[in-house]
C-alpha positions as CSV (number, residue, x, y, z in Angstrom):
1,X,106.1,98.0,-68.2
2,X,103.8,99.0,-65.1
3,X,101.1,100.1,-67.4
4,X,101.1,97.1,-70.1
5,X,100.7,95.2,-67.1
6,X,97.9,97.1,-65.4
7,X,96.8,98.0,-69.0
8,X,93.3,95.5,-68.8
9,X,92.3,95.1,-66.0
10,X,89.3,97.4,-66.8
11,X,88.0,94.0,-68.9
12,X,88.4,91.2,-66.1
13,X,85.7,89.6,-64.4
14,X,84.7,90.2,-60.8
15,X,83.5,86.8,-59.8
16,X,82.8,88.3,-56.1
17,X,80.3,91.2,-54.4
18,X,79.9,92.2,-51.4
19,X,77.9,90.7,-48.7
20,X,77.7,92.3,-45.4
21,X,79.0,89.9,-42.2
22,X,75.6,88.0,-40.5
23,X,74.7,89.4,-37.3
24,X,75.4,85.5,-35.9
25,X,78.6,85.9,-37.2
26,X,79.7,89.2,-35.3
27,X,82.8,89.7,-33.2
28,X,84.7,91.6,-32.0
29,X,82.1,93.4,-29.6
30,X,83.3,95.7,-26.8
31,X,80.4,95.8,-24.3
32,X,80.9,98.2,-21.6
33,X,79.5,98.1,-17.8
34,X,75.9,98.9,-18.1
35,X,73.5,101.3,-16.1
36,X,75.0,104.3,-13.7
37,X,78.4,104.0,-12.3
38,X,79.2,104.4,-8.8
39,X,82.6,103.5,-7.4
40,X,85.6,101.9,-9.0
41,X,83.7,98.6,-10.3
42,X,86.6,96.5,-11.7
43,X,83.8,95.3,-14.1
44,X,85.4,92.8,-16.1
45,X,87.9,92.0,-13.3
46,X,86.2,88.1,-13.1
47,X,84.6,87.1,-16.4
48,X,83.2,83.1,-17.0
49,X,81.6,81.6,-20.2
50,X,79.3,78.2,-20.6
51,X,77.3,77.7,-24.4
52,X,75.5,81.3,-25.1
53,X,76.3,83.1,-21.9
54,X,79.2,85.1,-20.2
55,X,79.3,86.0,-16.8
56,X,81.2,88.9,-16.0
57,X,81.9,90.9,-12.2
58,X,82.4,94.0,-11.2
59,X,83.1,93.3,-7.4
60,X,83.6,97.4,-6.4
61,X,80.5,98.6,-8.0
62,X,78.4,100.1,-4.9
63,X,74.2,100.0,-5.4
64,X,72.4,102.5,-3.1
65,X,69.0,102.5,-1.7
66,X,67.3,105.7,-1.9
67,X,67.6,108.0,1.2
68,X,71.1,106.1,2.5
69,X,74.6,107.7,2.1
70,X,76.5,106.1,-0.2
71,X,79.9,104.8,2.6
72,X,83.1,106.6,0.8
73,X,81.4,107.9,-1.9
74,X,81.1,104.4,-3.0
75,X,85.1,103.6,-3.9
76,X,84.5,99.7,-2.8
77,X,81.4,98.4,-3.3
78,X,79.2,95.2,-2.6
79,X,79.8,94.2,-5.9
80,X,77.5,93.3,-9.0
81,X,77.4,89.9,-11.1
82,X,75.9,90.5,-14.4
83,X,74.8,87.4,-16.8
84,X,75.0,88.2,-20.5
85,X,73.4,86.0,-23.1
86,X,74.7,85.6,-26.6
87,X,75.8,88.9,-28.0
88,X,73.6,90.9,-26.3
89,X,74.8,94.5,-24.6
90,X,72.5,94.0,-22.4
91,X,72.3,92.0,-19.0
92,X,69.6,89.1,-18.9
93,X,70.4,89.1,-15.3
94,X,72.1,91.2,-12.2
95,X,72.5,89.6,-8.9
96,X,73.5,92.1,-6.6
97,X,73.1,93.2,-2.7
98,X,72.5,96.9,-2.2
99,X,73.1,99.0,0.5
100,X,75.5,100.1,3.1
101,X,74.5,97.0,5.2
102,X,76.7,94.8,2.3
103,X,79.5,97.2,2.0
104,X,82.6,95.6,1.4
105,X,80.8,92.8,0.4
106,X,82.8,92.7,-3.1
107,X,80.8,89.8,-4.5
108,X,81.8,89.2,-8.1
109,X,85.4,88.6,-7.2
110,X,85.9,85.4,-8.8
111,X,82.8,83.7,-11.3
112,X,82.0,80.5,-12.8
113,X,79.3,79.3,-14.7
114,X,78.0,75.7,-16.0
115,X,74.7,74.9,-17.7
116,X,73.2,74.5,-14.4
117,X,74.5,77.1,-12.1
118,X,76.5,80.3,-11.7
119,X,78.6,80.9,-9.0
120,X,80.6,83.9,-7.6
121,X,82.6,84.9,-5.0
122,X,82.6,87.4,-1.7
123,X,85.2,88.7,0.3
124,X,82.1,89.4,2.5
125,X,84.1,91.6,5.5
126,X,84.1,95.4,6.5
127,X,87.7,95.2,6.1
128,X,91.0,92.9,5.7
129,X,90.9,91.9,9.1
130,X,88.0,90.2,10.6
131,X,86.2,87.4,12.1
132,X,83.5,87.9,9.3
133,X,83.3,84.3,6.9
134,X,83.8,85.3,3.2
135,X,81.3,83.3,0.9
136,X,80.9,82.0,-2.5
137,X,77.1,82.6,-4.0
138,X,75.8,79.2,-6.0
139,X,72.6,80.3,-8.2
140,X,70.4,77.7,-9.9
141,X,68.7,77.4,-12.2
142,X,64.3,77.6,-11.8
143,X,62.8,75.9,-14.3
144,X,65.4,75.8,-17.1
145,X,65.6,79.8,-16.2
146,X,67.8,82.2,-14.2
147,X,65.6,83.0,-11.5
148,X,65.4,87.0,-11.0
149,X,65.9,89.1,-8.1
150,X,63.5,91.4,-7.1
151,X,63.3,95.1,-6.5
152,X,63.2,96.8,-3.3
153,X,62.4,100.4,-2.5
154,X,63.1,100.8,-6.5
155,X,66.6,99.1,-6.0
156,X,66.9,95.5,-7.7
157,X,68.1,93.2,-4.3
158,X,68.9,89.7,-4.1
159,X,68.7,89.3,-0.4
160,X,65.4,87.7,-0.2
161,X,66.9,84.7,-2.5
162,X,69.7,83.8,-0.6
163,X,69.7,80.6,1.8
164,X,72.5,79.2,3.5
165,X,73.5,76.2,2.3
166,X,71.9,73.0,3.8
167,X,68.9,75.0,5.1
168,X,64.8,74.8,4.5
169,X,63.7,76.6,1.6
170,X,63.2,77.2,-1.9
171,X,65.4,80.0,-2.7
172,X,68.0,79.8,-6.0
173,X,70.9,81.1,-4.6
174,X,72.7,79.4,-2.0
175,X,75.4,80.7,-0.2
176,X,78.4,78.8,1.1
177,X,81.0,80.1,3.7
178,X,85.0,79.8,3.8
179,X,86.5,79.1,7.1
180,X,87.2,82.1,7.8
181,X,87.8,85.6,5.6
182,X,89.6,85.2,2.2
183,X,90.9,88.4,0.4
184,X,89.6,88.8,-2.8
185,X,92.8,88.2,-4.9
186,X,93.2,84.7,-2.9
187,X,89.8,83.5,-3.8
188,X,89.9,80.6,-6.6
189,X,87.0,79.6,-7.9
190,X,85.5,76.6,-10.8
191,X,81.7,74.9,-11.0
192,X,80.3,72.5,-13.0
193,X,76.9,70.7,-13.1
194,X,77.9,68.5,-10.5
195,X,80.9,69.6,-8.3
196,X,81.8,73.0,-6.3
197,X,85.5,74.1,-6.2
198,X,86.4,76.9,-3.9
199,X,89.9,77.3,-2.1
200,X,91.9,80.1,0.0
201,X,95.3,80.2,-1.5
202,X,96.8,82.4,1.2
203,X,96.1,79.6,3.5
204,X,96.2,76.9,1.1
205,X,92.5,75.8,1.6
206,X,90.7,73.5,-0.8
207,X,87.1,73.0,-0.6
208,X,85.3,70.6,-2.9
209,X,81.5,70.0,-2.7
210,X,79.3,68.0,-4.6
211,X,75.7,68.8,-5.3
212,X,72.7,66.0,-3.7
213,X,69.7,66.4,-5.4
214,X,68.4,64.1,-2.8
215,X,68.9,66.6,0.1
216,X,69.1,69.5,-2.3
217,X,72.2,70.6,-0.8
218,X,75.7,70.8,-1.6
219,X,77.6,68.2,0.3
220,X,81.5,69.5,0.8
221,X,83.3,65.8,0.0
222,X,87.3,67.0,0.5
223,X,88.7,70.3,2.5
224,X,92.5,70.3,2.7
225,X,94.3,71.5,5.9
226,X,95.3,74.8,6.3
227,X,99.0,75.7,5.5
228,X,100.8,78.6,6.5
229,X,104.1,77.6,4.5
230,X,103.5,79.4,1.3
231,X,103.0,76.4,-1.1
232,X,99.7,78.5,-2.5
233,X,97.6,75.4,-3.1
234,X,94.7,76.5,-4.6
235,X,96.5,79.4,-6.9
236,X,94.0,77.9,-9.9
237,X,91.6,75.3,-10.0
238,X,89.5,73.3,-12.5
239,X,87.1,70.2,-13.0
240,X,86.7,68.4,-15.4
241,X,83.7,66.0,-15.0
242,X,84.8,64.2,-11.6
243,X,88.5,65.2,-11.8
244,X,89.6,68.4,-10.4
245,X,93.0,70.1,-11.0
246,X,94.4,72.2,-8.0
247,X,98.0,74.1,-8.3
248,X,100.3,75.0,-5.5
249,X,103.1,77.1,-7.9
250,X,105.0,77.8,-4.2
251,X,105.6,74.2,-3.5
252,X,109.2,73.0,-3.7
253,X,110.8,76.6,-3.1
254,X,108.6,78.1,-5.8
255,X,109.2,75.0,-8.5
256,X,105.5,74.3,-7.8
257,X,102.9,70.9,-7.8
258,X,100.1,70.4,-9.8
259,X,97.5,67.5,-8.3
260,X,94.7,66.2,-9.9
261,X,92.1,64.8,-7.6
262,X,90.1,62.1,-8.5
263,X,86.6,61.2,-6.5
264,X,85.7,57.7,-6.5
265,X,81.7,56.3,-6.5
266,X,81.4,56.7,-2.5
267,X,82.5,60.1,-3.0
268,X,86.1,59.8,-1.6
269,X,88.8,62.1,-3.1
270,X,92.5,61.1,-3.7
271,X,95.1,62.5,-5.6
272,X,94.9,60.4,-8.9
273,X,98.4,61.9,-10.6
274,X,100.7,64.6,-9.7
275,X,103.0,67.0,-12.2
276,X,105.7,69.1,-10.9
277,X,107.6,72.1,-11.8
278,X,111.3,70.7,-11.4
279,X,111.8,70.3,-15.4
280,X,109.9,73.9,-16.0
281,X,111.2,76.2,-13.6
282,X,109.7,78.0,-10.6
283,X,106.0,79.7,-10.8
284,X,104.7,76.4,-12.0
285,X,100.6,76.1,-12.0
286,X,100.0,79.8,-11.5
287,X,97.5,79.7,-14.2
288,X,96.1,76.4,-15.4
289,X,92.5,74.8,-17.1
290,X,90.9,71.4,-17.8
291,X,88.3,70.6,-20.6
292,X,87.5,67.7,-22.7
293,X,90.9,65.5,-21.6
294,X,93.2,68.5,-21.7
295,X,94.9,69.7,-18.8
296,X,97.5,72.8,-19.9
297,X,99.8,74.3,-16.8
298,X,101.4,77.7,-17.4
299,X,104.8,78.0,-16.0
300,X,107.3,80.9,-15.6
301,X,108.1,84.5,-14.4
302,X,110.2,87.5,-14.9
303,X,113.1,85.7,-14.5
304,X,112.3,83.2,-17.4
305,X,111.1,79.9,-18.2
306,X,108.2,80.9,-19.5
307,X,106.0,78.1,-21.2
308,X,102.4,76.3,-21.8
309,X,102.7,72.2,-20.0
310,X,100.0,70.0,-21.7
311,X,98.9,66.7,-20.8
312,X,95.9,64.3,-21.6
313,X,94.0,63.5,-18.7
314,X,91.8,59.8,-18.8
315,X,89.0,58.6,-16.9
316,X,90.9,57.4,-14.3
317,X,93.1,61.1,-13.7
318,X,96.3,59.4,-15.0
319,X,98.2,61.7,-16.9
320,X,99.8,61.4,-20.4
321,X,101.4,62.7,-23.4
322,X,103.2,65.5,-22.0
323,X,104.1,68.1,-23.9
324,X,105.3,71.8,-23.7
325,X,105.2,75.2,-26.0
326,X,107.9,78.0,-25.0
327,X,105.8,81.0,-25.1
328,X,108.8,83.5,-23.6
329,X,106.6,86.2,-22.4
330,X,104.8,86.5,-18.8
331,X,101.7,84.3,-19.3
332,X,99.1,86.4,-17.8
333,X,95.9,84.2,-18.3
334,X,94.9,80.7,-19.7
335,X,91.5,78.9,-21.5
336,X,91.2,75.6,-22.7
337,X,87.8,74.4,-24.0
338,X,87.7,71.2,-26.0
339,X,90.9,70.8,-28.0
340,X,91.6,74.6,-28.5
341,X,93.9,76.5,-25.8
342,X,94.3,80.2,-25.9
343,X,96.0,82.3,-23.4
344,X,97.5,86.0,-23.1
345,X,101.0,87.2,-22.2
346,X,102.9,90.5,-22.5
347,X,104.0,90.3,-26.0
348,X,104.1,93.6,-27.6
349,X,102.5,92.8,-30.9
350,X,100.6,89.9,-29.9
351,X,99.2,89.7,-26.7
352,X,96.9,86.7,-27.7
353,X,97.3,83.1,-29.1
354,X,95.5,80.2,-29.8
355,X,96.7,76.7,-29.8
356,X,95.4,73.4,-31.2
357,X,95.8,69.9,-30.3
358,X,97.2,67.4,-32.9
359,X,94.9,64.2,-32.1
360,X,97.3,62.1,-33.8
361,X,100.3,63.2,-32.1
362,X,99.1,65.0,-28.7
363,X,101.1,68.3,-29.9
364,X,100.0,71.8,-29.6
365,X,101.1,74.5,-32.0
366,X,100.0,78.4,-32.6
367,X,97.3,78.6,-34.9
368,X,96.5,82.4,-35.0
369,X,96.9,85.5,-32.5
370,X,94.8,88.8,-31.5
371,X,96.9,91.8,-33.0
372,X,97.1,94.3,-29.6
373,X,96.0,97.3,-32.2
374,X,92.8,95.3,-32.9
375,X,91.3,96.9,-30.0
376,X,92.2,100.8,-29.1
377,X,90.7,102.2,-25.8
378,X,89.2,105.6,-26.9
379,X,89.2,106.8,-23.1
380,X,92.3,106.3,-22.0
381,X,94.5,107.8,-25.0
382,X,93.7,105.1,-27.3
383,X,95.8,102.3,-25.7
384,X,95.5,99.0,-27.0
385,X,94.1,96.1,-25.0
386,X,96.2,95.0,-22.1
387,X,95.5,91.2,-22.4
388,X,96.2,91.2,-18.1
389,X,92.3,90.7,-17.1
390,X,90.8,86.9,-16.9
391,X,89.3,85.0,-20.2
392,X,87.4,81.9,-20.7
393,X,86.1,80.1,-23.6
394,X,83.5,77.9,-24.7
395,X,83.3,75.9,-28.2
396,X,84.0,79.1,-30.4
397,X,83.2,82.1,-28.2
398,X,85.5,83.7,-26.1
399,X,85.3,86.5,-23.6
400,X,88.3,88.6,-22.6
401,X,87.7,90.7,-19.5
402,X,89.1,94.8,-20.1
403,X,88.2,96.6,-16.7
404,X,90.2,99.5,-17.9
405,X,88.2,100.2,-20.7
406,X,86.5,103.1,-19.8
407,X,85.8,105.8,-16.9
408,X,82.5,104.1,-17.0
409,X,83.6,100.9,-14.9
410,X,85.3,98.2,-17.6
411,X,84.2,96.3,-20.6
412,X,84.7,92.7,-21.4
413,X,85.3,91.5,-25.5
414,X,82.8,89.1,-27.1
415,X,85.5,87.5,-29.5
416,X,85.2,84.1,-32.0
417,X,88.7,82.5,-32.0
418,X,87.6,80.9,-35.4
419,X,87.9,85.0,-36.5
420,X,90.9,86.2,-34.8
421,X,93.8,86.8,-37.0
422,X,96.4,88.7,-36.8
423,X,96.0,90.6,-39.8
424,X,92.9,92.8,-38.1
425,X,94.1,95.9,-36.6
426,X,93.6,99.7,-37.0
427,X,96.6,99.9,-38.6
428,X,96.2,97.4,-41.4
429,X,94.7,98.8,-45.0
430,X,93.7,95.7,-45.7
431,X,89.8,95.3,-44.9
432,X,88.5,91.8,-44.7
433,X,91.9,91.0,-44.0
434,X,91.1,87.6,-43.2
435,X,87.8,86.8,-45.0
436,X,85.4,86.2,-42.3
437,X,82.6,85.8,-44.6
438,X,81.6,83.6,-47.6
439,X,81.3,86.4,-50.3
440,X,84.8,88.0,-50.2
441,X,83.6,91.4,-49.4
442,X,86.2,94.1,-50.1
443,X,87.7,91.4,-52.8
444,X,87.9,91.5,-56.3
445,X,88.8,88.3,-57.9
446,X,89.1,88.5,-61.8
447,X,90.5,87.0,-64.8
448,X,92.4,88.6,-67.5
449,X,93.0,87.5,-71.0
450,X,91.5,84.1,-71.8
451,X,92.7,82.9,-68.0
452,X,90.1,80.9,-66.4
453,X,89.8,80.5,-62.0
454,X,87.3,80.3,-59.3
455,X,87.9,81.9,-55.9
456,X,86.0,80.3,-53.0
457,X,86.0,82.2,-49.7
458,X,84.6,79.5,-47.4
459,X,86.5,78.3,-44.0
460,X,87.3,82.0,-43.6
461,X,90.4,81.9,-46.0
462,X,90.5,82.9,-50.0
463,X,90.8,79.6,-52.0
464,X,91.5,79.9,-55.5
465,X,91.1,77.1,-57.7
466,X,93.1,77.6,-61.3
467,X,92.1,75.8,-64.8
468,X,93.5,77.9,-67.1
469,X,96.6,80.0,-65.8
470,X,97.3,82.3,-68.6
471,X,100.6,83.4,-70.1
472,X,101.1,86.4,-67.5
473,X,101.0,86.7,-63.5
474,X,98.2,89.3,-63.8
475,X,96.3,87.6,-65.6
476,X,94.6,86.1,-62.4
477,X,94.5,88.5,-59.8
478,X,93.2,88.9,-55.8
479,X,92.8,92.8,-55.4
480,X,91.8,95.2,-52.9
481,X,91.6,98.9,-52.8
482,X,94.1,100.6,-50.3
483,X,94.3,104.1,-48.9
484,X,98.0,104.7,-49.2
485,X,97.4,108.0,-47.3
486,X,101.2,108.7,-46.3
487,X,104.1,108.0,-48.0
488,X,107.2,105.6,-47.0
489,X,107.7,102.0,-46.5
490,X,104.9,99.8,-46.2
491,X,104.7,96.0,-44.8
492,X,103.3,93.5,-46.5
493,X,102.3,89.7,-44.9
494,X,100.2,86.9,-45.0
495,X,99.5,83.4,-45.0
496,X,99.3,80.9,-48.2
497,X,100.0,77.1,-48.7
498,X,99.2,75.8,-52.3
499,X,98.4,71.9,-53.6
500,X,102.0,72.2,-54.7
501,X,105.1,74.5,-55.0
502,X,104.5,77.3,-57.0
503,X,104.6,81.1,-57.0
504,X,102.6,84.7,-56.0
505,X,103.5,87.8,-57.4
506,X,101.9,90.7,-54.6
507,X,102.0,94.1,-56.2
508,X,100.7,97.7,-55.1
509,X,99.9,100.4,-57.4
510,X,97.6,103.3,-58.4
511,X,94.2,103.0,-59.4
512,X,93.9,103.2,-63.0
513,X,90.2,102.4,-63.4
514,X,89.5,106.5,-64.0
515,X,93.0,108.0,-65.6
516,X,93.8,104.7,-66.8
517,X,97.5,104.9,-64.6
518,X,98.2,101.6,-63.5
519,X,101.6,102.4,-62.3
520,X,103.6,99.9,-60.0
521,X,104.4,101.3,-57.0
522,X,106.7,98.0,-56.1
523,X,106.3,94.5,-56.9
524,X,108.0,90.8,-55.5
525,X,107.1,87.4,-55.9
526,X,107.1,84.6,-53.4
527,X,107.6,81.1,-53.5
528,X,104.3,78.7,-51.7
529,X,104.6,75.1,-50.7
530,X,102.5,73.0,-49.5
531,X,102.7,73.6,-46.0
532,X,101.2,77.1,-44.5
533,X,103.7,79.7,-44.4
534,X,103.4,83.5,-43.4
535,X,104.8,86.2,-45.8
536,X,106.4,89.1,-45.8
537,X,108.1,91.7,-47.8
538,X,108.6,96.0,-46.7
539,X,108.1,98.2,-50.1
540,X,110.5,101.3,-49.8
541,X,109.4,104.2,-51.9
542,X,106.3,104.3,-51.7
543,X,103.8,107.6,-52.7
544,X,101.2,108.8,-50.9
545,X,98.1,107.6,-53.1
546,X,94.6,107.3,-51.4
547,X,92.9,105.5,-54.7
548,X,95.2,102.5,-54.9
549,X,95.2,98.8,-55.2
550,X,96.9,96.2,-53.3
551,X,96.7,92.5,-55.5
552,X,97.8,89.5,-55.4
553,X,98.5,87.7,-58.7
554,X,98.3,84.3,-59.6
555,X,98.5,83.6,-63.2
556,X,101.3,82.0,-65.3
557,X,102.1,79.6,-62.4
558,X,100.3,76.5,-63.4
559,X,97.3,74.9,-62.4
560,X,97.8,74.4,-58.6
561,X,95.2,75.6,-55.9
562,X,96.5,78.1,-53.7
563,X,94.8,79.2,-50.2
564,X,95.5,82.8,-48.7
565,X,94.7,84.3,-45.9
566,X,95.7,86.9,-42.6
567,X,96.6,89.9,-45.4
568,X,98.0,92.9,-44.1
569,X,99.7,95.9,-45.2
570,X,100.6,98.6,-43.0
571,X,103.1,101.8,-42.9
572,X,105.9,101.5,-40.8
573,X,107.6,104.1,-39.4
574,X,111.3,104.3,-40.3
């Protein structure tokens, strides 16, 4: 029965080719640390992202001037910021200090970045315990560009640009002390065109400065007191045109406070609004973001609770329509941009998700996730990404930090969420799982026997339109070649939702196109509503067969549209 079903399929139509993907529509890019390596960089340890650039630190990498030598063969650094623009591997800008006399500097801790500066962080000591101020950096902008530093004695050096802040001059970057030294974990960190936030959690230290381009200086507007009692304010921070959220996940014996400062036209701050971790559990506010009205709060740790707090934010700070998504893994870090959230957690399979926000009803729910096998580190036994390093977003680009990557000093992940699906992964036989471009590649579409379809492969999904159905399922069918290179049980899944209820038949089989063998290797159908649903099904049995087909068949189910997408199929090991 296998074959009369297969039997002429060497007379359908392929209504698709192949296109390859647009170079603006690339993803998916692993860029490592550039240049030489010196020292344990962390590169990728602080990452920021603003329209076409991404801002990433490596606050260990050492820089030496010729002749000097290199203080502990360079194992902490002064630390290099380097400012990447589009897709580029390469660095537009470096802003660095070389030299022994900026040891221990580690700038590049933290980063931020808005259209009109960059900012980054300096621990800015000779050691954990001094009297020495640590710092954050503020570069701006020189007429619409990012100025460049120059080269000394063949070393590229910023030190010749830097002013302290308030001071005569001209030079871009302005530098801006703590009260006092700030370890580089404690330093938080958030800019925008307008506003400066900096705080010391170990001493609970809030700093918030606004920028007068009257005295062409930034003017600090609120600094909280310092507090020894562990409440952490300051943990994360984030502004949102002139409202700036501050967490403090140790107030309330670890339940944790979440304040969101609001500055009114003289330039006076207050707290607008105030959410608390009571109803959430301890750990509250030890990752949160702000953009566009959103405020989301992550909440939780090894002992539970974990979950994703949203609110709407207005104009005035007030906060509204609360609402919460259990994740139940360690949330490690958070993004919000607009009304997309993503954020990354511990989960075995995957480590990344992305949220959206219902404008009708203020709810968030998963939209897609990052499979962990998407992206294998070749240089450290192949292990797949870790998700644990900072991430930021901006309209449709994300950046994932991965200081691990390599024994060349880290990498960071140039990533669309509009292309992450689950379905992508080393493992998956599927290519073009999810249909990133508008021809289909890898895709076959055909009609068999009189049966009459379109398939339309916009909005990165495979939308097939049905006018005549035909008498048999395989008379319209989706197919892809597969390598089934061992044999065993394979999983099939992915995603479909038609105009109404109807049905999918998936089957895989051999290749008959050059023996004319079209034998089944295992075949199920599945019922699709109108409402997306994922799909599975596990085919026992299965040959090895490296010229095979995977399809999906459409026919003899009436004439309603049906939309697929995230396919995988993958061999499990049972």
């Amino acid at each position: 029965m296998a074959v009369e079903i297969k039997r002429n399929l060497l007379r359908g139509m392929v209504l698709q080719t192949a296109l390859l993907l647009s170079p603006a529509l690339m993803a998916g890019a692993v860029v490592v640390k550039p240049g030489a390596y010196v020292g344990n960089s962390e590169f990728g340890s602080a990452v920021a992202r603003h329209g076409s650039y991404t801002l990433v630190g490596a606050f260990q990498e050492t820089v030496a001037i010729p002749g000097e030598v290199i203080l502990n063969n360079g194992s902490d650094g002064q630390g290099v910021i380097y400012l990447f623009n589009g897709t580029n591997a390469n660095p537009e800008r470096r802003y660095q200090f070389a030299g022994n006399d900026h040891f221990y500097k580690r700038a590049g801790a933290k980063v931020a970045l808005s259209n009109k500066w960059l900012a980054f962080g300096a621990s800015e000591a000779a050691g954990s315990n001094t009297d020495k101020n640590s710092a954050v950096y503020v570069v701006g902008k020189v007429d619409s560009q990012w100025p460049q530093c120059p080269t000394f004695n063949t070393v590229l050096t910023c030190d010749s640009l830097v002013k302290m802040n308030g001071s005569a001059g001209s030079e871009p970057i302005v530098k801006i002390e703590f009260p006092g030294y700030v370890h580089s974990a404690d330093i938080s960190l958030a800019i925008s065109d307008d506003y400066l936030v900096m705080a010391n959690r170990a001493t609970s230290e809030v700093l918030i400065y606004r920028y007068d381009n009257a005295q062409a200086r930034w003017v600090l507007e609120l600094q909280t007191p310092a507090d020894n009692s562990g409440n952490r304010l300051g943990t994360s921070v984030a502004i949102d045109g002139d409202r700036v959220a501050v967490s403090a996940p140790g107030f309330g014996l670890s339940t944790g406070i979440v304040y969101l400062y609001k500055s009114n036209t003289s330039g006076v701050w207050s707290v607008a609004a105030a959410a608390t971790g009571y109803d959430y559990g301890r750990n509250f506010g030890h990752k949160l973001d702000m953009h566009s009205g959103n405020l989301v709060i992550a909440t939780g740790d090894h002992d539970g609770d974990q979950r994703l707090i949203f609110f709407r934010v207005n104009a005035s700070g007030v906060l509204s329509a609360q609402s919460s998504v259990e994740v139940g893994q360690n949330i490690y870090q958070l993004t919000v941009n607009g009304d997309k959230a993503v954020y990354t957690s511990d989960n075995p399979d995957e480590p990344l998700k992305v949220l959206s926000r219902d404008t009708a009803t203020n709810g968030w729910h998963t939209t897609t996730a990052l499979n962990r096998y998407l992206y294998l580190n070749p240089h450290n036994g192949n292990l797949a990404y870790s998700a644990t390093d900072p991430i930021d977003l901006s309209g449709d680009d994300l950046v994932l930090g991965w200081r691990g990557y390599n024994s060349n000093g880290g990498a960071f992940i140039h990533e669309k969420i509009s292309q992450i699906d689950p379905c992508k992964s080393t493992r998956n036989l599927v290519g073009n799982c999810s249909f990133d471009n508008n021809s289909g590649s890898g895709w076959q579409f055909l009609n068999h026997n009189g049966a009459s379809s379109w398939a339309n492969f916009n909005n990165g999904q495979l939308k097939a339109t049905i006018y005549n159905p035909g008498s048999l399922h395989w008379h319209i069918q989706a197919r892809t070649a597969v390598d089934l290179n061992e044999g065993g049980v394979y999983q099939l899944r992915f995603r479909a939702k038609a105009d109404s209820i109807r049905s999918i038949t998936a089957n895989i089989g051999h290749n008959g196109n050059m023996d004319n063998n079209w034998v089944s290797y295992g075949q199920t159908s599945f019922s699709v509503g109108t409402q997306w649903e994922e799909f599975s099904y596990e085919f026992y049995g299965v040959p090895s067969d490296a010229n095979a087909f995977l399809d999906l068949n459409l026919g003899n189910a009436g004439t309603a549209a049906v939309t697929i997408d995230g396919v995988s199929l993958i061999p499990l090991d049972i």
